[in-house]
C-alpha positions in Angstrom: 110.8 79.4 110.7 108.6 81.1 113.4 106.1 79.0 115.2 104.5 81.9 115.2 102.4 84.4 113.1 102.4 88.1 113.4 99.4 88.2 114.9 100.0 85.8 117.4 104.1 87.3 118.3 102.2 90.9 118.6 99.9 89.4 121.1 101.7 87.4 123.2 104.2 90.4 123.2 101.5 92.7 124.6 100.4 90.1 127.1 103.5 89.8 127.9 104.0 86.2 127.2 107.4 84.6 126.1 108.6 85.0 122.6 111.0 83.8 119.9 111.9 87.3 118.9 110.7 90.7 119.1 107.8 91.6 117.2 108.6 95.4 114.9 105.9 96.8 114.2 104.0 100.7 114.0 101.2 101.5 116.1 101.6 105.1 115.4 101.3 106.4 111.5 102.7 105.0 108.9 102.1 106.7 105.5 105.1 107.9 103.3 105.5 109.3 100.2 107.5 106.6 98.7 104.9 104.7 99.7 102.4 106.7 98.6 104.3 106.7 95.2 104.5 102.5 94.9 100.9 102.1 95.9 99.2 104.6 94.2 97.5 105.8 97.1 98.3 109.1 98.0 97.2 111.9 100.5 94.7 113.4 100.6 92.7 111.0 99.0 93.9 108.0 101.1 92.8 109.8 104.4 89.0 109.9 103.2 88.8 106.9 100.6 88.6 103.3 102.4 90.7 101.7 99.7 92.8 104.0 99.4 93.6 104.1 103.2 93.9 100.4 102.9 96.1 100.2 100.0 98.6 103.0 101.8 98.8 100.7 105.4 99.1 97.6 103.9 102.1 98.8 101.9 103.7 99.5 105.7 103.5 95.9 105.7 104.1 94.3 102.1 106.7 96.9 101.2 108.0 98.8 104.2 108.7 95.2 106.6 106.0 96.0 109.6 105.0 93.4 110.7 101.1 94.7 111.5 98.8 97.4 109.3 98.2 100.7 111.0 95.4 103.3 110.2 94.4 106.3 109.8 96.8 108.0 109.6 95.6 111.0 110.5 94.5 112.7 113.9 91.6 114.3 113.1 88.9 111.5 112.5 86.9 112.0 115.7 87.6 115.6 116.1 85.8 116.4 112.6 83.1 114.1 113.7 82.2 116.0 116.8 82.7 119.5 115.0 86.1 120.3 114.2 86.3 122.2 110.5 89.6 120.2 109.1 91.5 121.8 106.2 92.1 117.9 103.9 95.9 118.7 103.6 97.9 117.7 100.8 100.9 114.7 99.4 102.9 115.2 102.8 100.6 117.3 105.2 98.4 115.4 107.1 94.4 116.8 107.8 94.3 119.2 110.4 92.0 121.5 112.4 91.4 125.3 111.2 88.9 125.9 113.4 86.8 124.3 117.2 83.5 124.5 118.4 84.1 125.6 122.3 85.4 129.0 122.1 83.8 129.8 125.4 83.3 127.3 128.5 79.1 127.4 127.8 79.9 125.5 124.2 80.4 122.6 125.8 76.7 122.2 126.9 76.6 121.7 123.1 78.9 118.7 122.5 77.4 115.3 122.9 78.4 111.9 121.0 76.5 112.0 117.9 73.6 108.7 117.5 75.7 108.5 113.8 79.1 108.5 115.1 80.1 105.6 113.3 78.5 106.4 110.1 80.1 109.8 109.8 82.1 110.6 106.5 85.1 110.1 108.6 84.6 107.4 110.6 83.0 105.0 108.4 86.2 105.2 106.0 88.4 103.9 109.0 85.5 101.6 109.8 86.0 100.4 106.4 89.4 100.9 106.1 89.8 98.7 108.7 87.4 95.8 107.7 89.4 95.6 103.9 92.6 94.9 105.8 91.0 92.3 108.3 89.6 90.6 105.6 93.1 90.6 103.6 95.3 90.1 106.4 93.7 89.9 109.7 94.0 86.0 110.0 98.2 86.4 110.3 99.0 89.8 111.0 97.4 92.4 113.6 95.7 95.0 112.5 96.4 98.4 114.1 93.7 100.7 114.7 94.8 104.3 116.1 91.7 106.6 118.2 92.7 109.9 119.5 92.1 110.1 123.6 90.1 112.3 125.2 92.8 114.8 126.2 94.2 115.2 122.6 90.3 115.8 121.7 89.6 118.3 123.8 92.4 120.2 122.9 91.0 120.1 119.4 87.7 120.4 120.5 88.7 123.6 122.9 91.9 124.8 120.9 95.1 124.5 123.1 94.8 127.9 124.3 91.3 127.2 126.0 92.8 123.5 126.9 95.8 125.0 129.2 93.9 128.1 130.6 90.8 125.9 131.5 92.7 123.3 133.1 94.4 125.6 135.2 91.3 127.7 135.9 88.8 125.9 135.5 89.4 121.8 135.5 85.7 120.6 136.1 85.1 122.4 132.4 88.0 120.7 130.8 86.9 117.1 132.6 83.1 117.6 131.9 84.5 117.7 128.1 86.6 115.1 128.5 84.0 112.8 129.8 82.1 113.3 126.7 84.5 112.6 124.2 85.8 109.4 126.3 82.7 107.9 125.5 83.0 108.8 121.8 86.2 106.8 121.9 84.8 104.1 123.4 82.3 104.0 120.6 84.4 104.0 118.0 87.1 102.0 119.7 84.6 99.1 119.5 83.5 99.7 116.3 86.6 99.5 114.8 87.6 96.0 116.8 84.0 94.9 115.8 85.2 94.9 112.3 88.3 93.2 112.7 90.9 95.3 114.4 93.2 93.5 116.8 94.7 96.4 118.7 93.3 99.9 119.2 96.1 102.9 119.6 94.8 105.8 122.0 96.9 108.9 120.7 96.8 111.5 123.7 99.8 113.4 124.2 97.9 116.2 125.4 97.5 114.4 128.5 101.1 114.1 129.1 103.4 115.7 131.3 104.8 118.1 128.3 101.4 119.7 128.4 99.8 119.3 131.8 101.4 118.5 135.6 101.2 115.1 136.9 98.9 116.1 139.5 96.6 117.3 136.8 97.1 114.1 134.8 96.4 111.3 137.2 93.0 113.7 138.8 91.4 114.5 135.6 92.7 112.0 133.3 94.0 108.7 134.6 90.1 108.3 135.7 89.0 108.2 131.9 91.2 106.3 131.0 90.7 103.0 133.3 86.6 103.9 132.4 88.1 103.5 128.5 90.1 100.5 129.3 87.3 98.7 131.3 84.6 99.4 128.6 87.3 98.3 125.6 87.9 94.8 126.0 90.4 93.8 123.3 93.9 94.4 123.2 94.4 98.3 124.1 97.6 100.1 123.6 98.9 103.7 124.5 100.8 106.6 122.6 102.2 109.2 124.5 105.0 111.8 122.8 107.3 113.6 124.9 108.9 112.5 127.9 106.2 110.2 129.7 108.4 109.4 132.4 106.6 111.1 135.2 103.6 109.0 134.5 104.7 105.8 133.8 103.9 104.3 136.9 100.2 105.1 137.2 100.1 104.2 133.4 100.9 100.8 133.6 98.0 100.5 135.8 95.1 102.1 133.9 94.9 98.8 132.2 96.2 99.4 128.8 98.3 96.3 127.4 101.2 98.4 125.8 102.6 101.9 126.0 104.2 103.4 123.1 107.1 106.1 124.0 109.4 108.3 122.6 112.7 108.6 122.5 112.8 110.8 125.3 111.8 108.4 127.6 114.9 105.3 128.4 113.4 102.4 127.6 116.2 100.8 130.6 114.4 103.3 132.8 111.1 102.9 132.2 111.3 99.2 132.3 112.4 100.1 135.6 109.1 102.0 136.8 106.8 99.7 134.8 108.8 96.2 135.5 106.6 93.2 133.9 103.1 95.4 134.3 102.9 96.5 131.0 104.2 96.0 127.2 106.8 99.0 125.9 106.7 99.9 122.3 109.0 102.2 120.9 111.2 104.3 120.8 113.4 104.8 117.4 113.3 108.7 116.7 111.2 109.1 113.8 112.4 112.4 112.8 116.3 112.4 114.5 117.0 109.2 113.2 114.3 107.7 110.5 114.2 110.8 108.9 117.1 112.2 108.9 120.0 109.7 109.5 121.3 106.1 107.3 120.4 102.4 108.2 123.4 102.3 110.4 122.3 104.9 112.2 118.6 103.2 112.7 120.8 99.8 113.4 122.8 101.4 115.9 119.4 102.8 117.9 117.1 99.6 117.0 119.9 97.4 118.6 120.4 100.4 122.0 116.5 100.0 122.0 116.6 95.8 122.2 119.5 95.7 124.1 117.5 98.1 126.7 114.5 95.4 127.3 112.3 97.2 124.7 109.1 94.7 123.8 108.3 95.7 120.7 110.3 97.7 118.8 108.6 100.5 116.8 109.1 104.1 115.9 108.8 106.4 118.6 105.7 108.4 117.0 104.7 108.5 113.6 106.6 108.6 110.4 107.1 111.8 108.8 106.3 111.4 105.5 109.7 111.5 103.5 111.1 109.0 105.4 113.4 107.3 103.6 111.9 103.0 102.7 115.5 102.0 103.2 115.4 102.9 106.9 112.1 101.5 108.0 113.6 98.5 106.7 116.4 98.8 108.5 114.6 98.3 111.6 113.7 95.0 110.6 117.1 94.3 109.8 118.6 95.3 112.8 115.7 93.0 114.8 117.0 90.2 112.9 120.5 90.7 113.5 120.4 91.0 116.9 118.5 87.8 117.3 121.0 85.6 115.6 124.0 86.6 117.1 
């Protein structure tokens, strides 16, 4: 038996403090339909009703093996709040944006952190969302709160298009919005650890070096987020998809606790650039592997992943939604294995 709980393993894992065994957890989505189906909690409904939303995560730990909770699951809670229109999605779509407010460069003079930000329709159901599953399971196992960054907003916010061309022609437009919404995610990053969170998720793989240089990255970006990290003062972890490599190294200084990466990024490699800095989560593919493939298959990769210095091993990004309960499972199996041999 563990001397410790959940709560405390996922902690001292993101400190980087020594450990028994390996926490597994999700810091990135983690509804399915089989889940869906067991709790009675489906989408759309459990992306805008608080127990609903708290039903669906918990199941990632009750049924699915986690060992935290993990919501929204969704990306577009702040970017409806600030003026995205959202089409609700359906069973195994998730809500996403139809339509932005900054068409042209002059909208942004229009954007500003709303006084009600955390009493919107969305962001009070994650606020409460988040509070149900403190209250349930908070004392033993960490709750998981995710918060889209400021470059993923502004794309949103902008639309892609806008994003790319601005940044290239225009950068002091695209960091003027940025700005803006980095204080909206420090708002609601706090009002989510406020009601019990342990661990807030910044999702902002628009920042990344699949979407923008380097160069552009650690001028425009890496700024916000040390002001995010400096103003957040719980436990503070990173998502990035794609291949992160190229900014690992200023990453594990902007003072997050843990970095979550994808399976294009070696873990051997990036433990390598980052060394004892920083926490790695990851990096099971959620849609080559969990999706698609057997528990061997997720075996064979969870044990490459351990075997490779990985912290906390997770799913690279989020779950698609039909994958398969036998292979989140599997994760924990694989875990457990390797720490008896």
């Amino acid at each position: 038996m563990s001397k410790f709980t959940l709560k405390e393993r996922f902690e001292k894992a993101l400190k980087g403090e020594a450990l028994d065994i390996v926490p597994v957890c999700s810091v990135t989505q983690t509804g399915t339909v089989e889940l869906m189906e067991i709790t009675g909690a489906y989408w759309p409904q459990a992306n805008y009703n608080a127990e609903k939303m708290a039903a669906l995560a918990l199941a990632g730990y009750e049924v699915a093996g986690f060992e935290n909770v993990r919501c929204p699951f969704d990306t577009t809670v702040l970017a409806e709040t600030l003026g995205c229109t959202v089409d609700e999605g359906s069973i195994d779509i998730q809500p996403y944006v139809t339509d932005f407010p900054c068409k042209k460069k002059k909208d942004i003079r229009d954007i500003a952190v709303p006084d009600s930000l955390l009493e919107s329709r969305r962001t009070s159901v994650v606020l409460d969302a988040v509070e149900i599953l403190s209250e349930k399971v908070g004392e033993t196992v960490p709750v998981v709160a995710g918060v889209v960054g400021p470059a993923g907003l502004a794309s949103m916010l902008a639309g892609m298009k806008n994003y790319l061309i601005w940044f290239v022609t225009n950068p002091e437009v695209v960091e003027e919005l940025m700005g803006i919404l980095t204080e909206a995610c420090i708002e609601y990053a706090n009002g989510l650890l406020e009601r019990g969170a342990s661990s807030i998720t910044l999702i902002d793989s628009e920042a990344g070096p699949d979407i923008i240089s380097p160069q552009m990255f650690e001028t425009s970006v890496f700024p916000l987020y040390r002001r995010f990290c400096r103003k957040v003062k719980d436990l503070k972890i990173l998502h990035m998809c794609g291949d992160a490599t190229a900014v690992l190294d200023p990453l594990a200084d902007a003072g997050f606790d843990g970095i979550s990466i994808e399976e294009k990024v070696g873990v051997s490699f990036a433990k390598g650039i980052t060394g004892n800095r920083i926490c790695l989560i990851g990096n099971v593919s959620p849609s080559d592997t969990l999706l698609t493939k057997g528990p061997e298959a997720v075996r064979i990769e969870a044990t490459a992943c351990l075997e490779d210095g990985i912290d906390i091993l997770a799913p690279g990004c989020g779950l698609a939604p039909h994958t398969p309960l036998e292979n989140i499972k599997a994760l924990i199996r694989a875990r457990d294995s390797y720490f008896s041999q």
